[in-house]
MILUMVEX-382709 format. One record per atom (N, C-alpha, C): x negated, y, z negated; residue number from 1; atom name. Coordinates in steps of 0.001 Angstrom, whole numbers, plus 500000, padded with zeros to 6 digits. Example, Ala and Ser with C-alpha at 12.3 -4.5 7.8 and 13.67 -1.06 7.14 Angstrom:
% residues 2
486810 494310 492200 1 N
487700 495500 492200 1 CA
486800 496700 492200 1 C
487150 497750 492920 2 N
486330 498940 492860 2 CA
487100 500030 492130 2 C
***
This chain:
% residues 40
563880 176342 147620 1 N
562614 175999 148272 1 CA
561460 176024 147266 1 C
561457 176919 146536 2 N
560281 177238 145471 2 CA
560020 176006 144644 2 C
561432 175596 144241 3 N
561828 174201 143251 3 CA
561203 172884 144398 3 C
561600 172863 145250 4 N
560762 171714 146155 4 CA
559685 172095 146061 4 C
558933 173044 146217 5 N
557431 173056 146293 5 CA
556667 172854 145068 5 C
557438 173126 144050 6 N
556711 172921 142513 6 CA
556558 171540 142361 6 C
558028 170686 142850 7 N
557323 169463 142774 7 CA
556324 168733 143683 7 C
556080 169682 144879 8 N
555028 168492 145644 8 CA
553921 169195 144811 8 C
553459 170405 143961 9 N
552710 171051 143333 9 CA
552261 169972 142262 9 C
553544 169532 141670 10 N
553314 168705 140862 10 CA
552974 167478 140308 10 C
553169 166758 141714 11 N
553155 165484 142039 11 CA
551779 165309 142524 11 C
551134 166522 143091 12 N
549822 166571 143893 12 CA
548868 167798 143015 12 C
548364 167514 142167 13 N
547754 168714 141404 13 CA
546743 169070 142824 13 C
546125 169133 143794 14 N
545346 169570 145002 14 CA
545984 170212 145818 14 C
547254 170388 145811 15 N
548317 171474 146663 15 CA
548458 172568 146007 15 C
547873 173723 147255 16 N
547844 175212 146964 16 CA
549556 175337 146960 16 C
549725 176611 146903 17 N
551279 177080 146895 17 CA
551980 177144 148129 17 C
550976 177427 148817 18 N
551577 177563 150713 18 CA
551343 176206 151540 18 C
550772 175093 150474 19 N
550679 174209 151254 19 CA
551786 173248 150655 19 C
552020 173454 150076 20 N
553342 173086 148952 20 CA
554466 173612 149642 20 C
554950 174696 149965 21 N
556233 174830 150557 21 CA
555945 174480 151963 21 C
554498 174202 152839 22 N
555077 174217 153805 22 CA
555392 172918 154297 22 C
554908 171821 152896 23 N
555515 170504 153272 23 CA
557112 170487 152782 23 C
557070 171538 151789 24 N
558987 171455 151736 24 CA
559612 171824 152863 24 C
559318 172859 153850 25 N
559680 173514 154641 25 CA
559953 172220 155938 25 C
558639 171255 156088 26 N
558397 170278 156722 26 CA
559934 168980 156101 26 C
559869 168863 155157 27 N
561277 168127 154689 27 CA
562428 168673 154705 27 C
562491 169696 154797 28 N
563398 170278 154883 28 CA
563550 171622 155967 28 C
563869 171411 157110 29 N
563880 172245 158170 29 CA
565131 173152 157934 29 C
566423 172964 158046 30 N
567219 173554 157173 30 CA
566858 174925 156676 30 C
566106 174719 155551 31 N
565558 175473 155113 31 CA
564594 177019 155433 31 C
564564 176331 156662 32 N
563048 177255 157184 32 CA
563067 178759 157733 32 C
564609 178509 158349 33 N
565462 179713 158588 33 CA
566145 180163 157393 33 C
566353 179953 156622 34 N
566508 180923 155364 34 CA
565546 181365 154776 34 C
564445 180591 154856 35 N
562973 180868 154080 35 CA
562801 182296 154917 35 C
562707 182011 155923 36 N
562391 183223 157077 36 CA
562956 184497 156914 36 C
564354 184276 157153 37 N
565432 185708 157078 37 CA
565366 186172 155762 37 C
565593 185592 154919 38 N
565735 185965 153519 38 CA
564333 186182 152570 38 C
563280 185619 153143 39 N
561579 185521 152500 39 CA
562308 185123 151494 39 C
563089 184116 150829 40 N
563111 183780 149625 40 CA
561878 182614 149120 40 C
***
C-alpha cells in the first residue's frame, strides 16, 4: 500500500500522505482490510 501511495505522491507532487493512500485504498479495496487489521 505504501508503494501505491508513493506513486500517486509522485505522480501528484500536491498529495499529502493520507491523501495518497487513501486514493490507493480507493483503487484498491482489497487492500483496505489489511490496511486496517494489520495498520500496515
Amino acid at each position: 500500500l505504501e508503494g501505491i501511495a508513493k506513486r500517486h505522491m509522485d505522480a501528484d507532487g500536491e498529495l499529502s500522505k493520507e491523501q495518497a493512500i487513501a486514493k490507493a485504498l480507493e483503487e484498491n479495496p482489497d487492500l483496505y482490510d489489511r490496511y486496517m487489521s494489520e495498520g500496515v
